[in-house]
N, C-alpha and C positions, 0 to 999 in steps of 0.2 A: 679348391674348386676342381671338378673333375670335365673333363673336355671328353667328348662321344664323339667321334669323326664318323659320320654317315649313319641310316638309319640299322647298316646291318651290323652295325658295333652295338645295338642295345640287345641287353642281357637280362632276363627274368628278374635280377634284382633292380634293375632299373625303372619296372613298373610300381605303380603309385607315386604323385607326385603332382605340386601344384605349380603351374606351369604359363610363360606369356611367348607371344610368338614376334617376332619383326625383324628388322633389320638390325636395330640399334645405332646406329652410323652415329660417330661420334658419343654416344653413353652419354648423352647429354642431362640438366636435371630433369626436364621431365619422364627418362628414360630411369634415370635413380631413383625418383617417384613412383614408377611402376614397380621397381626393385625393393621397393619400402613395404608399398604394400601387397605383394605379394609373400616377401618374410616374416608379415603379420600373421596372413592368413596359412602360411606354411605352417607356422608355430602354434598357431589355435587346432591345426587338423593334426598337426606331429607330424607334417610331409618336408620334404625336400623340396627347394626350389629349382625350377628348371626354365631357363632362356633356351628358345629353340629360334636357329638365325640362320640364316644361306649363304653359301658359297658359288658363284656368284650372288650377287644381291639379286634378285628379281629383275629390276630393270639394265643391270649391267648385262644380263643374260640376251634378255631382248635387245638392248639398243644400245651393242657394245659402248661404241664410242657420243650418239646423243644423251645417252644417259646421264645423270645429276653426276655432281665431281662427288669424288667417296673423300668424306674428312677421315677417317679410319681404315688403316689396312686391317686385315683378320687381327696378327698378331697383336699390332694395338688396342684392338676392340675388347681381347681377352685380357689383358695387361687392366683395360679400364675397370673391366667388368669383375675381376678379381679384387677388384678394393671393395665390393661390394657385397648382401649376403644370397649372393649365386651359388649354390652347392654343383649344381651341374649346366653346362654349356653344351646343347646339341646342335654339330653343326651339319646342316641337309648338306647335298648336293642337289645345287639347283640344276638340273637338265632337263633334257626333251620328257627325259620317263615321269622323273617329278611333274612336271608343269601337265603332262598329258592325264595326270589321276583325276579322276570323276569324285567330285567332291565329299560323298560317301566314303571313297579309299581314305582321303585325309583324314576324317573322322577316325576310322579302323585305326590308324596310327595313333591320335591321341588317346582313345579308350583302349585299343589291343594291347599297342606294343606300350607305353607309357603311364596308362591308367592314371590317364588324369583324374581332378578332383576339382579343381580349381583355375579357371582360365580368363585370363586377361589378354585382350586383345583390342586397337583401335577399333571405331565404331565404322569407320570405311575400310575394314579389312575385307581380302576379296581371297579367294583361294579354290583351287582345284581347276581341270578343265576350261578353257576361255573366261575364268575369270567367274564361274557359273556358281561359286559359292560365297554368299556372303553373312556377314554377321547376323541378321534374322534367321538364318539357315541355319549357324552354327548352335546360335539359342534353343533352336528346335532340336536338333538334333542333342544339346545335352542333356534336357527336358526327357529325351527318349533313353538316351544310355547313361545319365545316373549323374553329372557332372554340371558347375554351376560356369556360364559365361558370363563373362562382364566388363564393357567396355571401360578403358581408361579413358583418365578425363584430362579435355584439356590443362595446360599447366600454363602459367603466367607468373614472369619476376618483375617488377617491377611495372606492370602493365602490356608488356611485349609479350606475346607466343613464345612458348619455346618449341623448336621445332629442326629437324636437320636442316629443313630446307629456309626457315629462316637466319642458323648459323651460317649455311655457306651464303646467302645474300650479305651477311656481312663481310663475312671473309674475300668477298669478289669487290664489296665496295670501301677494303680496309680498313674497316671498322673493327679492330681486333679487341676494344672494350666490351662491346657491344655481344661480340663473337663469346671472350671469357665470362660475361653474367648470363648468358644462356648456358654454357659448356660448367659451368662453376666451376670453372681451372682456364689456363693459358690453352691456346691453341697449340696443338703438340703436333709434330709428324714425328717419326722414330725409323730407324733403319740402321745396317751395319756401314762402318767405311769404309769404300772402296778403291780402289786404284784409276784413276783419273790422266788425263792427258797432260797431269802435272805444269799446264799452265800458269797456273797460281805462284808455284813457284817460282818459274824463270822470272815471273815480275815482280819476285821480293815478297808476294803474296801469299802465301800456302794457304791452300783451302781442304777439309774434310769433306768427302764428297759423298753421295746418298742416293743411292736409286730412289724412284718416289713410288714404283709400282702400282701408278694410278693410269686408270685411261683416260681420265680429263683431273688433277690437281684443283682444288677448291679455292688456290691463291697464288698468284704470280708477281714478282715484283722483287724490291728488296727491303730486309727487315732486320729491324733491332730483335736479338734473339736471345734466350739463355739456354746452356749446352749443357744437361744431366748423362752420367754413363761413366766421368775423368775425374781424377783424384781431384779434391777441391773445389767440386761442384758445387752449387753452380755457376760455370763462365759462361762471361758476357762476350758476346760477338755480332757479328753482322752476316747474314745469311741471303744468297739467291735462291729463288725460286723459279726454274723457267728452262728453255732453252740455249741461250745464250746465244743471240742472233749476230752478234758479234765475228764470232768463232764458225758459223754456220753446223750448229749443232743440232742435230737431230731428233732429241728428246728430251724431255723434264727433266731435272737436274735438283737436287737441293747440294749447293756448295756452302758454307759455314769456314768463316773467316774469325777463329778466338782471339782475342786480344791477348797479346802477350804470352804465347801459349807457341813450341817448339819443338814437339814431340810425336814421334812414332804412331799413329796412333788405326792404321789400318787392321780391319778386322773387330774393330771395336764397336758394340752395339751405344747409338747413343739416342738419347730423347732430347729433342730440341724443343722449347717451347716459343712461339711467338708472340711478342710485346708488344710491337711500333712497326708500322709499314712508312718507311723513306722515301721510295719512288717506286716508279712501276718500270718494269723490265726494259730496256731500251738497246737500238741496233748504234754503235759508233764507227766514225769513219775510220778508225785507226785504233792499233793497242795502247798506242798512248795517250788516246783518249781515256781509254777506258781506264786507263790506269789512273789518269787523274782523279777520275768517277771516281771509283773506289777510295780511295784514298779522304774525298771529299765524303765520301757514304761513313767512312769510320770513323771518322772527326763528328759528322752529326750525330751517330751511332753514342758518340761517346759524349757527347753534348746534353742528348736524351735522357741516358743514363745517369747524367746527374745533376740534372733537374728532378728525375726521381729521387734523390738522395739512396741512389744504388751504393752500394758495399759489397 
């Protein structure tokens, strides 16, 4: 899979090509759906497929901090999208310049610089200039420069939508079954480990700590987890999600507590995925409160676990 960072990295062989545009947040199934069939229709024209997605997202651009919580950082989104048949990954830069194009310009990108053939796009997509271009618009305009639109269609597992914004309604009301049959896999955040206020340890505790690099995190609490990235993968542990109001800490945090696990492991890229939400983030009068918490959080952590008949 080849990644295009901005639009002025395409190159004359990068035009022709059948092509879907969005966010993808989370690469969810009905996002692999799209990716399904648009590798059909890649394959019956001989074209390449191409995911075109923002950095920012659209509305993290507008309303930094109101904006929907992001289940997917970039780096994740490309890790997902790589399992899939994506030949190439264009990633805009969402700014003032992009957002200010007259929706004509956006057009000229897909037929000039990309030469599309083939485009899938939802049926409330909006683009260019205040929003002035929408999918009747798009139809028309492929109708005039040679290329076919076509809205994706809704997707449904089990009679639920699949949708971002239905996963993260789960993921906020702990619902992490619900969250993995729309995502068809666990809920995963990924990040490298960093160097921490080593807390954890003074209380016997060691935790692997995680920037979440989100402006609002799509889940807060504490959770039954399993930790990809360490020899003997996958470990089970118990992971926070939050601030840690305890401590009077300042921002988001994922900390991961492995079971039986003693080792170096800063600098390490890991993929955590989420199983079991235990309880939801809490302020204690004391560290040794909280230490009891804990303590109580691994025990059920480890209760959970085998009641699944984990191994």
């Amino acid at each position: 899979m080849e990644l295009i960072r901005g639009l002025h990295n395409l190159r004359p062989e990068h035009r022709g090509c059948v092509a879907t545009i969005g966010n993808f947040d989370g690469v969810h199934l009905g996002h692999q759906a799209v990716i399904g069939q648009l590798a059909e229709m890649g394959q019956e024209l001989g074209l390449p497929t191409l995911v075109m997605l923002f950095e920012p997202q659209p509305m993290e651009f507008f309303r930094p901090v109101q904006g929907p919580a992001r289940l997917t950082r970039f780096r994740e989104k490309l890790r997902a999208l790589s399992r899939y048949a994506v030949d190439r990954v264009l990633c805009v830069k969402f700014n003032d310049d992009f957002a200010s194009l007259a929706p004509e310009a956006f057009v000229d990108i897909l037929k000039g610089k990309l030469g599309v053939s083939y485009l899938v796009v939802g049926d409330d997509f909006r683009f260019g200039k205040d929003r002035a271009g929408d999918f009747a618009l798009l139809q028309q305009q492929g109708r005039k420069h040679g290329f076919e639109v076509v809205h994706l269609h809704t997707f449904h597992v089990d009679g639920d939508r699949v949708s971002s914004t239905c996963i993260r309604k789960a993921l906020a009301d702990g619902d992490l079954s619900t969250a993995e049959k729309l995502l068809g896999r666990p809920y995963r955040m990924c990040g490298r480990v960093v160097h921490g206020e080593k807390l954890g340890r003074t209380l016997g505790i060691p935790t692997a700590n995680i920037n979440v690099h989100r402006d609002v995190t799509p889940l807060v609490g504490i959770y039954v987890v399993e930790v990809f990235g360490l020899k003997g993968e996958p470990l089970p542990g118990v992971a926070s999600v939050g601030t840690r109001p305890t401590v009077n800490g300042t921002h988001c945090l994922l900390e991961i507590y492995i079971f039986d696990f003693n080792q170096e492991i800063y600098g390490h890229y890991l993929q955590v995925d989420f199983l079991h939400k235990l309880r939801d983030e809490e302020r204690f009068e004391s560290l040794d409160k909280m230490k009891a918490q804990i303590y109580r959080d691994i025990d059920d952590a480890r209760a959970w676990l085998q009641q699944q008949d984990y191994e």
